[in-house]
N, C-alpha and C positions, 0 to 999 in steps of 0.2 A: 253338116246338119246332124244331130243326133238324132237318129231312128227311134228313139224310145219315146218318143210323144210325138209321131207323125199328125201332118193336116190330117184331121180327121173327113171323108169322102163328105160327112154331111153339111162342112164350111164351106165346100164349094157348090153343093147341091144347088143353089143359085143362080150360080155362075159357071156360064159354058165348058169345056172342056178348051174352046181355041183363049178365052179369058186366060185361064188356070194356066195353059203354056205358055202364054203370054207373062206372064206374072214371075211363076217361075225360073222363065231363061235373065227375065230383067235383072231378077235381084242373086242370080247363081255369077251373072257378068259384072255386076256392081259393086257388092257388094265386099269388102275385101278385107284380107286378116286381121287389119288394124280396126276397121269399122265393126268388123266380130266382136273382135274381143270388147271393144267399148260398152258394145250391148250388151256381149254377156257379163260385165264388169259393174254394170248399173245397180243401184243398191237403193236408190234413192225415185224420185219423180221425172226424173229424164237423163241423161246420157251425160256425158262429157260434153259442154260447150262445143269443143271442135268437132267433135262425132256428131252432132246433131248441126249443124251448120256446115258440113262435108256433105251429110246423107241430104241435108233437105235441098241442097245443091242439084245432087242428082236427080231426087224425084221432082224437082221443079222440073228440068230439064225436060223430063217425059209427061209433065204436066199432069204430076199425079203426087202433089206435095197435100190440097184439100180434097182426096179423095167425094166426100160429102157434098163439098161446092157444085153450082152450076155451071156449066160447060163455061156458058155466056160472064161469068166472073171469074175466070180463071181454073176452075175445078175440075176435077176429071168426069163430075155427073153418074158417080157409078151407082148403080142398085146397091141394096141394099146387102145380100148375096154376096155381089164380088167386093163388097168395105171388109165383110168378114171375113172371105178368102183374104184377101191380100193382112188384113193385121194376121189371121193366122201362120201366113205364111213367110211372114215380115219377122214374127216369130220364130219360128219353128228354126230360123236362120241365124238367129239372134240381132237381125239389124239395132240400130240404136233407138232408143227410145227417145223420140221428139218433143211430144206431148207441148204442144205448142198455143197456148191460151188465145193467140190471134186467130188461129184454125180452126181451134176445137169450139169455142164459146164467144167471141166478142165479133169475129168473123158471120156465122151465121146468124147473129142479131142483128148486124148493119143489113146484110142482103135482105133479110125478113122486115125491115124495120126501120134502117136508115133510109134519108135522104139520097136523090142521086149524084150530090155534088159530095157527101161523105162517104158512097160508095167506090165513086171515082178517084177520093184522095185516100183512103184507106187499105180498100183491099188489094192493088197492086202492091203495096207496102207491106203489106202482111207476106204478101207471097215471096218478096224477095227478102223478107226479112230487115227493109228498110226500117221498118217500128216491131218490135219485140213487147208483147203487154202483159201485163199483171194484173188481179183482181184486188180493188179497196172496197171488201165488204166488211171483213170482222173488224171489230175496236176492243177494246179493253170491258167494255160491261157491253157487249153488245156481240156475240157469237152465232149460236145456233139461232136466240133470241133475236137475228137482225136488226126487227123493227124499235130496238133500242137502241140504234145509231144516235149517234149525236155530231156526230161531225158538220160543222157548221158551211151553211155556204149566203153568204148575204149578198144581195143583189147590187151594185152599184153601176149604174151604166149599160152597157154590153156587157158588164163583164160580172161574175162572180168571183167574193174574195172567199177564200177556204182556211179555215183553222179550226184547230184538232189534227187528231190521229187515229191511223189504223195500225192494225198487226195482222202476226201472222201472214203477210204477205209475199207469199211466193216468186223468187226472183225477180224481187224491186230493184235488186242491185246493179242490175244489167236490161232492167227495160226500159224503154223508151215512153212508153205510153203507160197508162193506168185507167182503167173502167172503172169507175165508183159513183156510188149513193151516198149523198148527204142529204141533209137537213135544213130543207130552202126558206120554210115557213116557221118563222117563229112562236115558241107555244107550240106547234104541231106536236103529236106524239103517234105511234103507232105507224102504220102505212102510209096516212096522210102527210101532205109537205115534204114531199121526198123530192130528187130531181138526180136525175143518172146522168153523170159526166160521165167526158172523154178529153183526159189529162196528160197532157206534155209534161212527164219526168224531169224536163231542166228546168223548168218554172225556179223563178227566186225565190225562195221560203221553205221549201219539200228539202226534208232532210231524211236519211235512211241509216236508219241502225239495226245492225246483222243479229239474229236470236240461233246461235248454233245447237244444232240437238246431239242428245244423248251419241247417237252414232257416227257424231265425229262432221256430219254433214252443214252444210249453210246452204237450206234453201229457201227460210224463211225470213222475214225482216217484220221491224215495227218500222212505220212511214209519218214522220210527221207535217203539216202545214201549218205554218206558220205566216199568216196573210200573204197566202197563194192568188197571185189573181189569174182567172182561167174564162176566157168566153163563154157567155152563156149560150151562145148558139153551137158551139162542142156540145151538143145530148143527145142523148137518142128518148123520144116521146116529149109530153108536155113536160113544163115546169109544175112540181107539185104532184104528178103521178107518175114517180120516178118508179114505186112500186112495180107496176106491170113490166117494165122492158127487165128490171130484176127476176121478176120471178118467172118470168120467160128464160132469160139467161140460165137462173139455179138450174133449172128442168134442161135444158140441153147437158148444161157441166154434169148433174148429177149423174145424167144417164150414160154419160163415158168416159170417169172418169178411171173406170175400173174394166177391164175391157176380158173377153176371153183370153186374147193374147197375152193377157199379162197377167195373167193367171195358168197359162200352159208356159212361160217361162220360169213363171216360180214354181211349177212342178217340176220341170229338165233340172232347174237350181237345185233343188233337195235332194233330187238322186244325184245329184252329179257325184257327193266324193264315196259313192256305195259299189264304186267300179266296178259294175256289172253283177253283181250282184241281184238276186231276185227283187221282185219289188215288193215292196213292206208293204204290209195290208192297210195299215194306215194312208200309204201315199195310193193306195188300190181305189180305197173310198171315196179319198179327197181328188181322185182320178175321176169318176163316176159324177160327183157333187160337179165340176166343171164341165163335164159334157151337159148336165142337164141345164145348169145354166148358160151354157150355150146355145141350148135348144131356145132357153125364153128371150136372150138377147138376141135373135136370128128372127122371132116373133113379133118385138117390140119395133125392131130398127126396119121389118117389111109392112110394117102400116095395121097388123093382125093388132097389137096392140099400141094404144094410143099414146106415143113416144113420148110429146111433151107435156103430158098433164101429170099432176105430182102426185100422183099414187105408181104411177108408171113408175118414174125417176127414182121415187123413194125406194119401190121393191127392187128393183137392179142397183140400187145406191148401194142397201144393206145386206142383201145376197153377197155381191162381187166382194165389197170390203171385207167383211166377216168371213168370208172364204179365203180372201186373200191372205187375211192372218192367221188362218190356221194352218195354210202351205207354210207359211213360212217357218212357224212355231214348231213344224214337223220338222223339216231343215235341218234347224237350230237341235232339234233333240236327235235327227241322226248325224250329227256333223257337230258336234260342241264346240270344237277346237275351231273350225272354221272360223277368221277373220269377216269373208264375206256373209256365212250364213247369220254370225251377230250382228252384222250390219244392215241384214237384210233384215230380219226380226226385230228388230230397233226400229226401222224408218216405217216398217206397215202398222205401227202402235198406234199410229195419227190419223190412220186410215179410216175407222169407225168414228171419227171427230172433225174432219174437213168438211166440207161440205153438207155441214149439219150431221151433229151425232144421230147415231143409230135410234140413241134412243125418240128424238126429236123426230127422224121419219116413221118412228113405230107408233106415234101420237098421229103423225097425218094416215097412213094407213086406216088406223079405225077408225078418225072420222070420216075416209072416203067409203069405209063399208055400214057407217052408220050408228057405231057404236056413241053415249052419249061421252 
C-alpha cells in the first residue's frame, strides 16, 4: 500500500475501530499481487473482467459485495461510515474497480421499488453475478435532454415490442440484462408516456455495436432494437410514469458514480512516476479539494444531506467529476511520457458528460436555490 495517501483517520471516524480491523486484515489476506496490479492498472470505469469477477468472488463470500444493501437482501447493511471506510480502504490497496450497475443503481431501485417476486428473481442474481446490467437511457438526440427519448415500445398483448436505439451504453457487450425508458404513449412528448423496463440482452432483434474511445478503450456501445419483444410486466412503477423510477435511479447513479476513492487513487496515480519526490503544490491543492469533498460525501451518504433529491446528486455529480479531471490533467502534466497517465486523462474527458453534463446539473442547482 503506498503511504503517501493513507485512510485518512476522518473515513473511518464512523466506523469502529473493531470495524476498521476487521476491514483491513480482510483485504491485506485477499487481496493479492495480481488483483493489485489490476486495480492499479484501471484507466477506464472498472477493472479487468477477471479482476472484477475474481474480487466480487471474494467479497460475496464475506457478504460484503452490496455493501449499501439490506442485510435481509443479501447486503452487508453497513452505515454509512463504514461504506466509506471500506471504499477508502479498498483504495488505498488498489483493489479493482467493480463498479457494478446491478449494485450500484438498478439493485437499490428494485429493493426500494420492485415487486417481491422481482426482488426474488433479481437480486440473488445480481449478487452472484448471474445477470450483469447496463443502463438504455441516452439515444442519439436524446442525452443530458432525456425527456427526448424516442425509443418506441408498443403495446401488444403481455408484451411490449421495442424499436429504436440507444448509445453510449456502457458494457452492453457483456451484460445480460438492460434497464431502460422508452416511449409507451404515442404522441407523448416530455416526462409523460414513459415506461421503464427490464430487458433480457438475448432478446431477437437487440443488436450491439462497440463505439471505442480516443484511449484505445471499449466500454461503450450504440444498442439497437429492432421489434424487440419484452414483457410488459419486466418494469419497475406504472406504465406511462416511467419518469419517476428514472429519476429515482439518476439520483442514486449520480451520487456515486464518482466516489472519494477514486479520487484518492487518481492522486497515488499522479505521483506515482515523481519517485518520491516532494509533492507539487498543485497535487498539494487537488490533495485538500478531495479531503473536503470527502467531508460532504461523508455528509450526504449519513442522512445530514438529503442523498436522493437532485440538487444533492447534481452538487456531488459535478464537484467529484470536475475534480476527477483535474487529478488527472495534473498526472498527464507531470508524467507526459506515461502510457497510463494519457490513458488516464483520455477516459475522465467523459466524466463531466455521463451522467448529465455539468453544465445541465448547473441548470438544476439554480432552479433548486431559486434562481429564475
Amino acid at each position: 500500500m503506498d503511504g503517501n495517501f493513507p485512510i485518512p483517520e476522518r473515513a473511518g471516524g464512523q466506523a469502529d475501530a473493531a470495524f476498521r480491523t476487521d476491514v483491513d486484515a480482510f483485504l491485506d489476506a485477499e487481496l493479492t499481487d495480481e488483483l493489485r496490479a489490476a486495480g492499479r492498472e484501471t484507466t477506464g470505469l472498472k477493472s479487468a473482467r477477471w479482476a472484477c469477477e475474481a474480487w466480487r468472488k471474494r467479497l460475496n463470500a464475506r457478504g460484503w459485495f452490496a455493501p449499501s444493501w439490506p442485510v435481509e437482501h443479501g447486503g452487508a447493511g453497513w452505515s454509512a461510515g463504514q461504506r466509506l471506510y471500506f471504499e477508502n480502504a479498498c483504495a488505498a490497496r488498489d483493489a479493482p474497480i467493480v463498479m457494478n450497475s446491478g449494485v450500484r443503481t438498478i439493485g437499490p431501485l428494485l429493493i426500494a421499488e420492485g415487486s417481491d417476486e422481482q426482488k426474488a428473481h433479481y437480486l440473488p442474481a445480481i449478487l452472484n453475478s448471474e445477470h450483469e446490467w447496463c443502463q438504455g437511457f441516452s439515444e442519439p438526440q436524446a442525452g443530458s435532454d432525456l425527456t427526448a427519448l424516442s425509443l418506441r415500445a408498443t403495446r401488444e398483448g403481455e408484451d411490449f415490442i421495442l424499436n429504436g436505439s440507444k448509445v453510449w451504453t456502457s458494457f452492453a457487450h457483456y451484460a445480460t440484462h438492460m434497464f431502460l425508458l422508452a416511449r409507451c404513449e404515442p404522441g407523448s412528448t416530455g416526462r409523460d408516456g414513459l415506461v421503464f423496463l427490464l430487458v433480457e440482452m438475448h432478446r431477437p432483434g437487440i443488436r450491439i455495436r462497440p463505439i471505442d474511445f480516443i484511449s484505445g478503450e471499449h466500454e461503450t456501445n450504440e444498442v439497437f432494437f429492432d421489434e424487440v419483444r419484452t414483457p410488459a410486466a419486466n418494469r419497475i412503477g406504472e406504465i406511462g410514469d416511467g419518469w419517476r423510477a428514472a429519476k429515482t435511479l439518476m439520483a442514486i447513479a449520480r451520487s456515486n458514480n464518482t466516489t472519494t476513492g477514486l479520487l484518492r487513487r487518481a492522486l497515488r496515480a499522479a505521483r506515482r512516476g515523481l519517485k518520491g519526490c516532494a509533492l507539487p503544490r498543485q497535487l498539494s491543492q487537488l490533495s485538500m479539494k478531495v479531503d473536503n469533498f470527502e467531508a460532504l460525501e461523508a455528509r450526504a451518504s449519513s442522512g445530514e444531506m438529503p442523498i436522493n433529491t437532485a440538487a444533492t446528486s447534481s452538487v456531488l455529480k459535478v464537484l467529484a467529476t470536475e475534480l476527477h479531471q483535474a487529478i488527472t490533467e495534473a498526472g498527464l502534466g507531470l508524467s507526459p511520457n506515461s502510457d497510463f497517465a494519457q490513458a488516464k486523462y483520455l477516459s475522465t474527458r467523459a466524466a463531466t458528460i455521463y451522467s448529465g453534463t455539468s453544465e445541465v446539473h448547473r441548470n438544476i442547482l439554480a432552479h433548486a436555490i431559486g434562481c429564475p
